[in-house]
C-alpha positions in Angstrom: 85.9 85.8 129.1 87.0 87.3 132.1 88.1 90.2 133.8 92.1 90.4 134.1 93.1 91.5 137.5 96.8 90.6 137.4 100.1 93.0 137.2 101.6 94.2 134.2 104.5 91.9 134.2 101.7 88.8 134.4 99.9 90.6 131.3 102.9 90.7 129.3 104.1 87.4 130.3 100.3 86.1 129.5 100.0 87.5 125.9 104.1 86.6 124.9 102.8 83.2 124.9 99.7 83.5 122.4 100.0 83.5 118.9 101.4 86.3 117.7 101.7 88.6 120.5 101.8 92.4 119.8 103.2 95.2 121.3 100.0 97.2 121.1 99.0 94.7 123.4 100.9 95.2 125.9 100.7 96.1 129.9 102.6 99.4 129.1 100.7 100.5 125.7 97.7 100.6 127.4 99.5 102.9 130.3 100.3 105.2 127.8 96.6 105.4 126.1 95.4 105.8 129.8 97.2 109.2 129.9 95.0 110.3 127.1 91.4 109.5 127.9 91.4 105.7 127.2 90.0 103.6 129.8 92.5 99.9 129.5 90.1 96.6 130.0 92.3 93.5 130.0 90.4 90.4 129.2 91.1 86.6 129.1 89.9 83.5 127.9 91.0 80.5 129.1 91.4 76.9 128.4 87.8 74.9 128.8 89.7 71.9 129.4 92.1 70.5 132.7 94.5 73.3 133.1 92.3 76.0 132.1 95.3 77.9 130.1 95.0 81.0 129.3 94.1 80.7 125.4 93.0 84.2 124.1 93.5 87.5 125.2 92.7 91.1 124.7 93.6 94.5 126.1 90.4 96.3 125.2 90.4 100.4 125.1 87.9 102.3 126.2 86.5 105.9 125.8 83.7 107.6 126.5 82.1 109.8 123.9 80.0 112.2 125.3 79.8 113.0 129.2 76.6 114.5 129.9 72.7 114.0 129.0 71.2 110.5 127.4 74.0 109.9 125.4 76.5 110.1 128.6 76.9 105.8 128.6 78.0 106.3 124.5 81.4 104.9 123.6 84.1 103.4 121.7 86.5 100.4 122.2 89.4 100.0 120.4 91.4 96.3 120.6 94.8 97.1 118.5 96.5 94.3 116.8 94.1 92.3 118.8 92.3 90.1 120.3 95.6 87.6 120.2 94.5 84.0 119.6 94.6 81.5 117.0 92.0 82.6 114.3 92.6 79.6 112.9 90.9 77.6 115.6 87.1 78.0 114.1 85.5 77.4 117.9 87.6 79.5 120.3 87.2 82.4 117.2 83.2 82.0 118.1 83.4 81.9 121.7 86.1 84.8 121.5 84.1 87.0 119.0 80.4 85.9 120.6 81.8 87.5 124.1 83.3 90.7 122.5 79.8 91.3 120.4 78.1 90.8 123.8 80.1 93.1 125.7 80.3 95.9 122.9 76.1 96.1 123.4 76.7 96.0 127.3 79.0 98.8 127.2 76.7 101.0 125.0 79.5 101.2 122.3 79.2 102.4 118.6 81.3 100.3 117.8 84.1 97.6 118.9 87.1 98.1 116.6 89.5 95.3 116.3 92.6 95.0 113.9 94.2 91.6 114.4 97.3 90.6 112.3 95.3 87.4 110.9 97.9 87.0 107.6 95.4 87.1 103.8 98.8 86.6 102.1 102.2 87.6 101.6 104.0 89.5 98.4 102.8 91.6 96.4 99.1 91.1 95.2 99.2 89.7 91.4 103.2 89.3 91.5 105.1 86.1 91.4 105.7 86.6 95.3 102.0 86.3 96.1 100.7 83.9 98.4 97.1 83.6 99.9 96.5 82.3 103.6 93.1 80.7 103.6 93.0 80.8 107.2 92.7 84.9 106.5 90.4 84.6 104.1 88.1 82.4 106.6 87.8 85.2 109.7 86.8 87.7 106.7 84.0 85.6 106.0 83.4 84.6 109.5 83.6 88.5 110.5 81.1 89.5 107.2 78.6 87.0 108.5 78.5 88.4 112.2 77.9 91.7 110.5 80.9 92.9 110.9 82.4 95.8 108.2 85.3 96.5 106.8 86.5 100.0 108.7 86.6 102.8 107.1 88.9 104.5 109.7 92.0 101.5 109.2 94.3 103.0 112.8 97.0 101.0 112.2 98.9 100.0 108.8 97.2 97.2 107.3 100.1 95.8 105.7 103.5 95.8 106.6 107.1 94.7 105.8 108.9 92.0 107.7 112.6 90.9 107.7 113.5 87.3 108.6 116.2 87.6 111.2 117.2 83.9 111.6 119.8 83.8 108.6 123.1 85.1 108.8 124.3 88.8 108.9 125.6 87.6 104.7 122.6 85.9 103.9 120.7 89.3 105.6 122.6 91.6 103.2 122.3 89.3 100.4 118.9 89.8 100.6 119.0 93.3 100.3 118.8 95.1 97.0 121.9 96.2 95.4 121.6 100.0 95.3 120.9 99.8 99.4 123.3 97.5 100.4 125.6 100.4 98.7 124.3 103.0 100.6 124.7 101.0 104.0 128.7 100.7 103.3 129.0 104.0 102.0 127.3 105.5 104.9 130.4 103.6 107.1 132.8 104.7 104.6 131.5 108.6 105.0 132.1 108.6 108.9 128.7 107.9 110.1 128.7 106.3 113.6 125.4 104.8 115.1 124.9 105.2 118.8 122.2 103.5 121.2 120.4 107.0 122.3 119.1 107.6 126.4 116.8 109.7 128.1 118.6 113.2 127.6 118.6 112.4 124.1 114.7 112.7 124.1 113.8 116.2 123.7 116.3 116.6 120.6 114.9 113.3 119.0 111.0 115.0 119.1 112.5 118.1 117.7 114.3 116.4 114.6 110.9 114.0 114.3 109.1 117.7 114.3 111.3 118.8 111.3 110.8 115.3 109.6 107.0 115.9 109.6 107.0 118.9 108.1 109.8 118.6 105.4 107.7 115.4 104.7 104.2 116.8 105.2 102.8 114.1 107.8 101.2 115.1 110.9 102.2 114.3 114.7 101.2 114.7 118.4 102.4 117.4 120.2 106.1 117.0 122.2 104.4 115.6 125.7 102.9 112.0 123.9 105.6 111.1 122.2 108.0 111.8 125.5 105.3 109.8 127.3 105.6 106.9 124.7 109.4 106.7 124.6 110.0 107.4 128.2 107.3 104.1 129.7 109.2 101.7 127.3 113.0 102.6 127.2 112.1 103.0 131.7 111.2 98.9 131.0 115.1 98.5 129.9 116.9 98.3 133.4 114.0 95.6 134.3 114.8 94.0 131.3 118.2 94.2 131.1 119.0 92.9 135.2 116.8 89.8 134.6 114.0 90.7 136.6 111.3 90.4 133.5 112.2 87.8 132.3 110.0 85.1 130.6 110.7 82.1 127.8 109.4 85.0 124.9 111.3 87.8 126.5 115.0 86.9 126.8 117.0 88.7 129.7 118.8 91.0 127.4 116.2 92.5 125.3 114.9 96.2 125.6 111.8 97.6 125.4 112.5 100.5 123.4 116.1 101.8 122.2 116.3 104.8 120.0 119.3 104.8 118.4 120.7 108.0 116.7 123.3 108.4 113.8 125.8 111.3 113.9 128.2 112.9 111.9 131.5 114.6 113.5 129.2 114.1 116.5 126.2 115.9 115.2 122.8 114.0 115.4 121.7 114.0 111.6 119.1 110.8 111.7 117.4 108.1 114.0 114.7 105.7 114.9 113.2 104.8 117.5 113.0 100.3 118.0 110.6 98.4 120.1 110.6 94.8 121.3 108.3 92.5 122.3 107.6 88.6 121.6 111.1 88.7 119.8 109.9 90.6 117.7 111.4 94.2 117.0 109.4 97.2 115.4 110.8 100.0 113.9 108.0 102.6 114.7 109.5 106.2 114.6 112.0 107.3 112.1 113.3 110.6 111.4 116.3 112.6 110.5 117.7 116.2 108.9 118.8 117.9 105.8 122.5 117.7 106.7 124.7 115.2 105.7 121.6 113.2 103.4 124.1 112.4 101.2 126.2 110.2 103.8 123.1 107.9 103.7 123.0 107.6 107.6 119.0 106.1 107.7 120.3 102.8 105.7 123.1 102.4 108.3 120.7 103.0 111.3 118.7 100.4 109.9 121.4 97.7 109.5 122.1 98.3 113.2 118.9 97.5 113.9 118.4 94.8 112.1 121.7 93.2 113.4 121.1 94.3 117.0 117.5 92.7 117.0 119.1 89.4 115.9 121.6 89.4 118.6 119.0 90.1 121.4 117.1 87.4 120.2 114.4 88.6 117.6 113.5 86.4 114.7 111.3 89.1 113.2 112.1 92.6 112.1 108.9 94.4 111.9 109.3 97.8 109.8 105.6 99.2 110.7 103.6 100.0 107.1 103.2 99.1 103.8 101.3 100.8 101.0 97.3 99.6 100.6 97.6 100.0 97.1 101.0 98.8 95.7 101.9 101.0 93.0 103.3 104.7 92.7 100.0 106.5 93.2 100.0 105.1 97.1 101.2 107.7 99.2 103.4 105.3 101.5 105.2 104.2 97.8 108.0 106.0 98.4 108.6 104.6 102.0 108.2 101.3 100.8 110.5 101.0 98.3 113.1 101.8 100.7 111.8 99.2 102.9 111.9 96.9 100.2 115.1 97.5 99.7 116.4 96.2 102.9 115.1 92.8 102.2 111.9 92.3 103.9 108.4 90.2 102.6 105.4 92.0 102.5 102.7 90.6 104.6 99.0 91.7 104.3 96.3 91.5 106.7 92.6 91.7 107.2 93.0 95.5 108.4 90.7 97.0 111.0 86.9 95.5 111.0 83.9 97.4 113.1 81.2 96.0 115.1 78.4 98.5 115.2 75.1 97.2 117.9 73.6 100.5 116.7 73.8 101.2 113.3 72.4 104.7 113.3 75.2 105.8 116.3 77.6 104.0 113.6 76.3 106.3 110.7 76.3 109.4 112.6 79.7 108.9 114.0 81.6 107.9 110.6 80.4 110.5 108.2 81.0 113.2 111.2 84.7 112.0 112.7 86.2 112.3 109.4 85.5 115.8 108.8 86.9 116.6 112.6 90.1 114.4 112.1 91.0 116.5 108.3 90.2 119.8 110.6 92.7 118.8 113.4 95.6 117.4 111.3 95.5 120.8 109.6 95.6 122.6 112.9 98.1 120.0 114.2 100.7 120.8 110.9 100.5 124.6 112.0 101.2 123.8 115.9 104.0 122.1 114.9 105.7 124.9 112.9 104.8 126.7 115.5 106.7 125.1 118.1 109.8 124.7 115.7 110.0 128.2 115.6 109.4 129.4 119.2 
């Protein structure tokens, strides 16, 4: 394990070519966490043999707890959708996860989180679809045995939905259920027109996002994050796009980040905001308004994307989240079963596991962190309105 000390584009170019490769893992992720009181640590294993090839990777984030008195050296790390390596390969999972323990202790953390996306199965659980990976259910163990638990604070979506993007466009709406495929033609039929979005489009994409969240009753950051997080990726597209970053992974003509906005008679009623990395595209933000519902513009916006990923090159189709639970009571039910409707397999993973070297910092931390985070959403809900109505 050692200390990465390359540039971003060496980074990126570094983890395309591990197994599954992640956006979160990214050069420019990090950038944006740094903005907000993470401290990035990029880390590499490589190759023990002639070549010494990079082999496992992880962009480790860092952040101080407390700042003053004898608990001033407290911490936590966060790895998202990390480390990147093949979990499958029993020895290099040792060496990997013996270095990460050991540095979580030198580092005085509470705990090393990690949330790799090592597959436990596709489908639905208990459904005809339903297929175990017993590679997945190996690193549970594996993870269980080091003393590693099960978070109870899971960051990212544990499960998601993914659409193969290697068939034809026909075989792509085939796939679809009936009612959506519909609803994509209507909204064509209805005049909606779906437009790649820029820079100026920014500040009016955060305010309909705004007026998703609270018609919807989610919470989100506050205007200056997600203008930070849009405006690092979609400045990536003129490297992109001129051939300058260009790798085996990353083809020449594929964005970082394209939000792409559907409009009626010229008025912005919905959009969404798609990533790439790794050929692999990841629908991340979605959002749109009251008006013109009934056009169906959100299944539209996603059969552009779906069709524009395939042409720059993505096999994959990542639509970010999938309900824990898989029945009506889940609050992400509703969301899924339009996802579903587009096509896509579900694919579970292990979700976010803790390493804790003190147990009593662990304890302290989880039974307090919870009661902040319900304190701040509910102050976060109100800011929002706020804002919307200044």
């Amino acid at each position: 394990m050692k200390k990465f000390t390359g540039v971003a584009s060496e980074w990126d170019e570094i983890i395309s070519q591990l197994p599954n490769p992640h956006l979160l893992q990214t050069w420019e992720w990090s950038q944006v966490k740094a903005k907000y009181g993470w401290e990035p640590m990029p880390f590499v294993w490589e190759s023990e043999y002639a070549g010494h090839e990079p082999v496992a990777a992880a962009m480790a984030l860092k952040k101080k707890i407390i700042n003053r008195g004898f608990a001033a050296r407290l911490s936590i790390l966060y790895i998202p959708k990390g480390p990147l390596m093949d979990w499958g390969d029993a020895s290099l999972r040792k060496r990997v996860l013996d270095d990460l323990q050991s540095f979580a202790k030198k580092q005085g953390a509470i705990f090393l989180k990690c949330d790799p996306d090592v597959v436990l199965g596709t489908g639905i659980p208990d459904s005809e679809s339903d297929l175990m990976n017993n590679d997945g259910n190996l690193v549970t163990s594996d993870l269980t045995g080091r003393y590693w638990k099960y978070s109870p604070d899971q960051i990212q979506f544990k499960n998601t939905v993914e659409i193969d993007l290697t068939v034809p466009h026909d075989e792509m709406l085939a796939r679809m259920k009936q009612k959506t495929r519909y609803n994509v033609r209507l909204a064509g039929k209805k005049g909606v027109i779906v437009r790649a979005g820029t820079l100026a489009d920014l500040p009016m994409l955060y305010k309909m996002y705004a007026e998703t969240s609270i018609r919807d009753g989610f919470v989100i950051r506050d205007e200056e994050y997600y203008l930070t997080v849009w405006e690092t990726f979609m400045r990536l597209n003129a490297g992109r796009l001129d051939g300058s970053q260009v790798s085996a992974l990353q083809p020449a003509n594929l964005p970082a980040c394209e939000p792409l906005i559907a409009e009626v008679d010229g008025d912005p009623v919905a959009a969404i905001f798609v990533f790439y990395f790794g050929r692999r595209a990841y629908y991340i933000y979605g959002m749109s308004r009251e008006a013109h519902r009934e056009k169906m513009p959100t299944y539209l916006l996603q059969w552009e994307a779906m069709k524009r990923a395939k042409e720059y090159g993505c096999k994959v189709y990542d639509l970010w989240g999938a309900p824990d639970e898989f029945n009506e009571s889940d609050g992400m039910w509703g969301v899924y079963r339009f996802k579903e409707g587009l096509g896509g397999q579900v694919v579970r993973t292990l979700g976010a596991w803790d390493y804790a070297p003190n147990s009593l910092w662990y304890r302290m931390y989880s039974e307090i962190i919870p009661r902040v985070l319900d304190v701040m959403r509910s102050r976060g809900k109100e800011k929002t309105k706020q804002n919307l109505s200044a």
